[in-house]
C-alpha positions in Angstrom: -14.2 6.8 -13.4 -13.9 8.0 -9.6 -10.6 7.2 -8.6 -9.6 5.8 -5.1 -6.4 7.5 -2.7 -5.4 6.0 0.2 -2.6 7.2 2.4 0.1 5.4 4.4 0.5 5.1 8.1 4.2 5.4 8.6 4.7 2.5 11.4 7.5 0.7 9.9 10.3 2.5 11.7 8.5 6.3 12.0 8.8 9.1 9.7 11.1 12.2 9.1 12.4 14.4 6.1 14.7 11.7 4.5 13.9 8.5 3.2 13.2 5.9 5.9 14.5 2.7 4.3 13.9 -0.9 5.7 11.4 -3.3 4.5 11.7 -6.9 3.0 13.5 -8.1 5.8 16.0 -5.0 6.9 15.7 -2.8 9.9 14.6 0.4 9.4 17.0 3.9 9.8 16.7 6.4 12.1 13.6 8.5 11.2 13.6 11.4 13.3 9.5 11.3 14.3 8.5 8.4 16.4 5.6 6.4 14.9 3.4 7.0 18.3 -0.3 7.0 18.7 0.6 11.0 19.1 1.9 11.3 15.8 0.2 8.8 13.9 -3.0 10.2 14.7 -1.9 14.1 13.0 -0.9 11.9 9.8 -4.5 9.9 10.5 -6.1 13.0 10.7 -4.2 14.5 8.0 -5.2 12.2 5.8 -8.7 12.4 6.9 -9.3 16.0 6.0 -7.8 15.8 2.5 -10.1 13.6 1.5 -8.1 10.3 1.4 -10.0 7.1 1.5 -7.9 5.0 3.6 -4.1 4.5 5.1 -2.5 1.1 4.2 -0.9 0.1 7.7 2.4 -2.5 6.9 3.6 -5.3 8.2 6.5 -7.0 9.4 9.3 -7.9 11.5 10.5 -4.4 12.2 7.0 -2.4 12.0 4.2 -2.0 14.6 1.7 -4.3 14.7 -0.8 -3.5 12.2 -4.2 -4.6 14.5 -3.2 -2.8 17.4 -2.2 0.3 15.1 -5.2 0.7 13.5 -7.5 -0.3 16.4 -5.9 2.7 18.5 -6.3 5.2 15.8 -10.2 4.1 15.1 -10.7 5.7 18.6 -8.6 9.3 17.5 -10.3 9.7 14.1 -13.8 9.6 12.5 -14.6 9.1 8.9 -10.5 6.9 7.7 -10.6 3.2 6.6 -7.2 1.7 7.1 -5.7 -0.9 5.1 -4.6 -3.5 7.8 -1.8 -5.6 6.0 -1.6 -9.1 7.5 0.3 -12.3 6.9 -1.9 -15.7 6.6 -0.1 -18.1 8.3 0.8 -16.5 11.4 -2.2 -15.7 12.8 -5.6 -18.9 12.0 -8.6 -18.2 9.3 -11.0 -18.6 11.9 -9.0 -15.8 14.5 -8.3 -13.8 11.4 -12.2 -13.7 10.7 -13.6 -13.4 14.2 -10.5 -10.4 14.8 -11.8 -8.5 11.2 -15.3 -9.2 12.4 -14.6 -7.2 15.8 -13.1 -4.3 13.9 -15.4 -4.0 11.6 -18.3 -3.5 13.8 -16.7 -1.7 16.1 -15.3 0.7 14.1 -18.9 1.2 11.9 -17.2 -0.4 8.8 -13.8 1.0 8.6 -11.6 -2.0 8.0 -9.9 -3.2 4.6 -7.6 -5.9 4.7 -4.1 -6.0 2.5 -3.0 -10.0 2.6 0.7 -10.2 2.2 1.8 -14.0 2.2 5.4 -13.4 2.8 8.4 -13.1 0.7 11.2 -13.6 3.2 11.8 -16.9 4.4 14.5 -15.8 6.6 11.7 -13.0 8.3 8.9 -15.8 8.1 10.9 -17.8 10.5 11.6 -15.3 12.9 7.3 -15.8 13.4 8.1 -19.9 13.4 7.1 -20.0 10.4 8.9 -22.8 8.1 7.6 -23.0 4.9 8.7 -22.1 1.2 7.5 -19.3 -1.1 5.7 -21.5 -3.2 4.0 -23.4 0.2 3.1 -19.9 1.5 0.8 -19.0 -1.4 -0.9 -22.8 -1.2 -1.4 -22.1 2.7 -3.0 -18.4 1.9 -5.2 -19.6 -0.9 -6.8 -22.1 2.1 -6.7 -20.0 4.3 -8.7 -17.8 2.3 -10.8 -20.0 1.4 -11.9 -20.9 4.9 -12.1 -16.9 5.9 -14.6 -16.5 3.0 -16.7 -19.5 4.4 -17.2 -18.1 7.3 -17.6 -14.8 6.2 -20.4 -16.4 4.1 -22.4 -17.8 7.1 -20.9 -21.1 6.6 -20.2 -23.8 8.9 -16.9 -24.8 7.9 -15.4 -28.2 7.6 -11.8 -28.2 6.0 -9.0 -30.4 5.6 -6.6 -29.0 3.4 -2.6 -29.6 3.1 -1.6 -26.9 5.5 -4.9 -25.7 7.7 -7.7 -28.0 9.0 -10.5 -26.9 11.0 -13.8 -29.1 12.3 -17.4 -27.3 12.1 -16.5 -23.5 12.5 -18.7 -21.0 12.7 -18.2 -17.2 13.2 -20.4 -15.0 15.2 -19.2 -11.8 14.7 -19.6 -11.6 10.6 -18.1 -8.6 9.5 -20.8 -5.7 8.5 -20.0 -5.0 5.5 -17.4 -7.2 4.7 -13.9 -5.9 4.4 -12.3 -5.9 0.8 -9.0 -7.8 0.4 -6.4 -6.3 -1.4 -3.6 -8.6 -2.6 -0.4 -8.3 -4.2 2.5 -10.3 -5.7 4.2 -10.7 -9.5 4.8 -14.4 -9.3 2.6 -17.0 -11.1 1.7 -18.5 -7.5 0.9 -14.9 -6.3 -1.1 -14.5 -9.9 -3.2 -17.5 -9.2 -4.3 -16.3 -5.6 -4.9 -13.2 -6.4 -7.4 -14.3 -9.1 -9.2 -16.3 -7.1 -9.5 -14.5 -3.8 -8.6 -10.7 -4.5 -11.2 -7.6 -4.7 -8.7 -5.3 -5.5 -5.1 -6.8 -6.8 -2.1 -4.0 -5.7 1.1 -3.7 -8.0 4.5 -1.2 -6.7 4.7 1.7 -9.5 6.7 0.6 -12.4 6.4 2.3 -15.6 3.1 2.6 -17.5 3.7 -0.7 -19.7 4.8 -2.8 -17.3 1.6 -2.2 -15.3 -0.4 -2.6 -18.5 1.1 -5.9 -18.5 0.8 -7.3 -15.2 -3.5 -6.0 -15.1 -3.5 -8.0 -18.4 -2.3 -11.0 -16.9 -4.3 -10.7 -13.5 -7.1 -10.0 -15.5 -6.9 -13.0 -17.9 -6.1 -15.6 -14.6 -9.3 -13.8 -13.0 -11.7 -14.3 -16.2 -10.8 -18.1 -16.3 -11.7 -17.8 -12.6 -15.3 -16.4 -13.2 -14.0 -13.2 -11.5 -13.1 -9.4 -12.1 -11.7 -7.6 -9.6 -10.1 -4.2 -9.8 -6.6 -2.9 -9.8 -4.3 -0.5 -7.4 -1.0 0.8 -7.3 1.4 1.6 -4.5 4.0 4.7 -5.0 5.3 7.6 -2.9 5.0 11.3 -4.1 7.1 14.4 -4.3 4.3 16.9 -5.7 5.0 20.6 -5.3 3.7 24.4 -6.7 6.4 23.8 -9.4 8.5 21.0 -11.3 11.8 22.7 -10.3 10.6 22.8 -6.6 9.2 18.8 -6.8 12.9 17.4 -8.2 14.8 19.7 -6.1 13.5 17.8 -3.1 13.9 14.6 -4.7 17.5 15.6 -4.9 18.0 16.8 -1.5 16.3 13.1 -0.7 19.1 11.3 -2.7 21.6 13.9 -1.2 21.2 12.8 2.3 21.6 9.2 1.1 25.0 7.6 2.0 26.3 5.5 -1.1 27.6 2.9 1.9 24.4 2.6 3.0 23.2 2.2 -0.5 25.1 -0.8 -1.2 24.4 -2.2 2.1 20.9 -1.8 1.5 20.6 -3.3 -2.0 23.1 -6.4 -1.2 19.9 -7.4 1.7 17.5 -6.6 -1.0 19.2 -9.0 -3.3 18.2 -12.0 -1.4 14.5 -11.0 -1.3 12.7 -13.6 -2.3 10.1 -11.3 -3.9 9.3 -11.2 -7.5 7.7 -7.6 -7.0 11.1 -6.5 -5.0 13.7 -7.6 -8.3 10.9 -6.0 -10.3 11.9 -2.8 -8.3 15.7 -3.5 -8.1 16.0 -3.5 -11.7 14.6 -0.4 -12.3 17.2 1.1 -10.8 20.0 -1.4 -10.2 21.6 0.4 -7.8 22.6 3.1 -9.6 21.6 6.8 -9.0 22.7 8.9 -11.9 19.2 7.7 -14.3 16.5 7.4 -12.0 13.8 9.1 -13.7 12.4 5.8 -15.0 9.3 7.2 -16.9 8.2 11.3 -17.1 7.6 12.2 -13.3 8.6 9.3 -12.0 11.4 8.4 -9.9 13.1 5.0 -9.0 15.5 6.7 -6.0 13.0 5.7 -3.3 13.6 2.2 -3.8 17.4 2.6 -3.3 17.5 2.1 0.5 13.8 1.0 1.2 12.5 -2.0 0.1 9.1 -2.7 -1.2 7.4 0.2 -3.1 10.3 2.3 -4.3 8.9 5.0 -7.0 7.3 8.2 -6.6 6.0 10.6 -8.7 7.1 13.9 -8.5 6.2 17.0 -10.6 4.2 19.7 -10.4 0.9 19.5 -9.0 -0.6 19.2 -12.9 2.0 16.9 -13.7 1.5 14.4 -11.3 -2.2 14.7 -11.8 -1.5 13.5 -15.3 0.9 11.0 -14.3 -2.6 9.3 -12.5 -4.5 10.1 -15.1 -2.0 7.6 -17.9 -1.8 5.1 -15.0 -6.0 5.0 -14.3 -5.9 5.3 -18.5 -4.4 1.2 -18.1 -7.3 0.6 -15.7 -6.0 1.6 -12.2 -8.5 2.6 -9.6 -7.3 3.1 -6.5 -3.9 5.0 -5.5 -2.1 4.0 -2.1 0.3 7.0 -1.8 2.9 8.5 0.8 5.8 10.9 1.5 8.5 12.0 3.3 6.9 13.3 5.6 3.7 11.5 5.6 2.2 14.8 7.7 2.9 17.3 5.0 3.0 15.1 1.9 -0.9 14.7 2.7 -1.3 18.4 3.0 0.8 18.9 -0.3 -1.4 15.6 -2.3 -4.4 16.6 -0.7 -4.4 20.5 -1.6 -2.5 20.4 -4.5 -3.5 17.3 -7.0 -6.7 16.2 -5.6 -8.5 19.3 -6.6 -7.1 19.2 -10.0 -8.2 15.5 -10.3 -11.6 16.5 -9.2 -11.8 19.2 -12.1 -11.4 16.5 -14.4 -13.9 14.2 -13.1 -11.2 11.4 -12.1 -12.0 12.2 -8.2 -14.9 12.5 -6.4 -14.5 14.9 -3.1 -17.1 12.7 -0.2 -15.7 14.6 2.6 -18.7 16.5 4.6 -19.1 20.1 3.7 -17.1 21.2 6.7 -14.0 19.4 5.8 -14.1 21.4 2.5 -12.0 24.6 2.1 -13.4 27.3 -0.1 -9.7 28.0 -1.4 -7.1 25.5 -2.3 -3.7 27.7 -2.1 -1.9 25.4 -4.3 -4.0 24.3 -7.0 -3.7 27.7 -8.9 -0.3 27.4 -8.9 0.8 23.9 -9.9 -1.3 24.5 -13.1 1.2 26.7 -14.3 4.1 24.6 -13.7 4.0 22.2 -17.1 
């Protein structure tokens, strides 16, 4: 198996050496590095020469658009997919197509697209957008069915309960076309995510409950006629040694206020989002048991909402971590840090090469990229 890693653009609020919470709905804290073309493009590039696939790009109330993002940093790097998360909903199937069409062959092919169908009412109709959870998924499994259409070739004629559109056709078809990643731990989410998904995202919760959830996706995708393939989403604190990896997660929680804390998880309590109580019970608020499996830690999630885990370890320890989690049948890995700049540097020299010498990764940068010494491979290997 040749695993997948993707990186994260940091445009929901900027970046920094503490956590930068926000997400679901709340306003990001101060970060301390702006999230400018400037900066984005070293953590771009950053990503780029260590061999990452892709950057997922977020979206939301309080982050940069994701389109514009991404189209800006397609002119200030060469080889990096990104990961352009979009709601359905607020922007047509036929736009959505045409826009992804544009990208796509403009950039040579470096668009992937992560649907997120909302899980905030109260943020959804900051965008005039009036519908219910369960009316959100209903509108996105039309509206993916209409961008498929046309994807397809097809002139489109649909009358559904929330889009309609009369003899579509799109001219810029995207070459090739972009994957869709998809995500969501509700039976509505399950259903879409079955039917439309190439590769169906989870937030990192411990080894059996993702075993679980890709056994359920799985089953709703089979009575669909369809397989598809599985990612997960989690932050990482990897470093030469264990001792060095949880003494920065400490030094992370340190600089945590507990008023902030409690602030943060009282807004997270009204998400909407299965996936988001998923990750509030893993720690409950609470930050005196956060290690929620071996190497991995719940205390991201306490003032950040959406994907709060990370692994932290040692460089060989978080390898292994991957390897039990690509063991349930993940493939791809959408990673980050704080900050994203270094964490890539610290992923990228440290684990990937590891991964590599066990066959799980694949190195497709061109020889150029490729250093003839990885300074902290050696080292992390000794750190069990």
């Amino acid at each position: 198996m040749a695993l997948k890693f993707h990186w994260f653009l940091p445009t929901n609020g900027g970046d920094g050496r503490h956590v930068v919470g926000g997400g679901h709905g709340l306003a990001a804290g101060s970060s301390g590095r702006p999230a400018d073309v400037a900066y984005l493009t070293q953590v771009a590039r950053a990503a780029e020469d260590n061999g990452f696939a892709a950057a997922l790009t977020p979206t939301g109330a309080w982050c940069e658009d994701a389109w514009l993002s991404t189209a800006m940093l397609s002119q200030t790097t060469q080889r990096l997919k990104f990961l352009v998360a979009f709601r359905p909903g607020l922007v047509s199937p036929f736009l959505a197509a045409q826009m992804a069409g544009t990208f796509q062959n403009m950039t040579g092919g470096r668009l992937l697209l992560n649907v997120v169908t909302g899980g905030e009412s109260h943020e959804q109709r900051m965008y005039g957008d009036h519908l219910d959870k369960d009316a959100r998924y209903a509108r996105c499994d039309e509206f993916l069915q209409i961008v498929r259409r046309l994807w397809a070739g097809e002139t489109v004629d649909f009358h559904g309960e929330h889009l309609h559109v009369d003899a579509a056709t799109l001219g810029q078809i995207p070459d090739p076309l972009p994957e869709i990643y998809f995500g969501g731990s509700s039976p509505a989410a399950g259903l879409v995510a079955a039917r439309h998904a190439d590769v169906y995202l989870t937030w990192g919760e411990p080894p059996d409950a993702v075993a679980e959830k890709i056994a359920w996706i799985r089953g709703l995708a089979a009575a669909q006629g369809r397989t598809l393939r599985f990612g997960i989403r989690m932050h990482t604190i990897t470093r030469d040694t264990a001792a060095e990896a949880w003494a920065e997660a400490d030094r992370l929680l340190a600089g945590i206020d507990p008023a902030t804390i409690a602030t943060v998880q009282q807004g997270l309590r009204r998400s909407e989002s299965e996936g988001q109580k998923r990750m509030l019970d893993l720690h409950q608020g609470r930050t005196d048991n956060l290690e929620i499996h071996p190497n991995v830690w719940a205390g991201v999630g306490l003032v950040r909402g959406g994907a709060g885990t990370a692994l932290v370890g040692s460089h060989e320890q978080v390898a292994d971590r991957i390897a039990e989690y690509a063991s349930l049948g993940i493939e791809e890995f959408v990673l980050s840090a704080y900050p994203h700049l270094e964490g890539a540097y610290w992923f990228g020299e440290g684990v990937l090469p590891i991964l590599a010498e066990r066959g799980l990764w694949k190195d497709e940068r061109p020889a150029r990229w490729r250093g003839t010494t990885m300074p902290f491979a050696a080292t992390g290997r000794t750190a069990r």
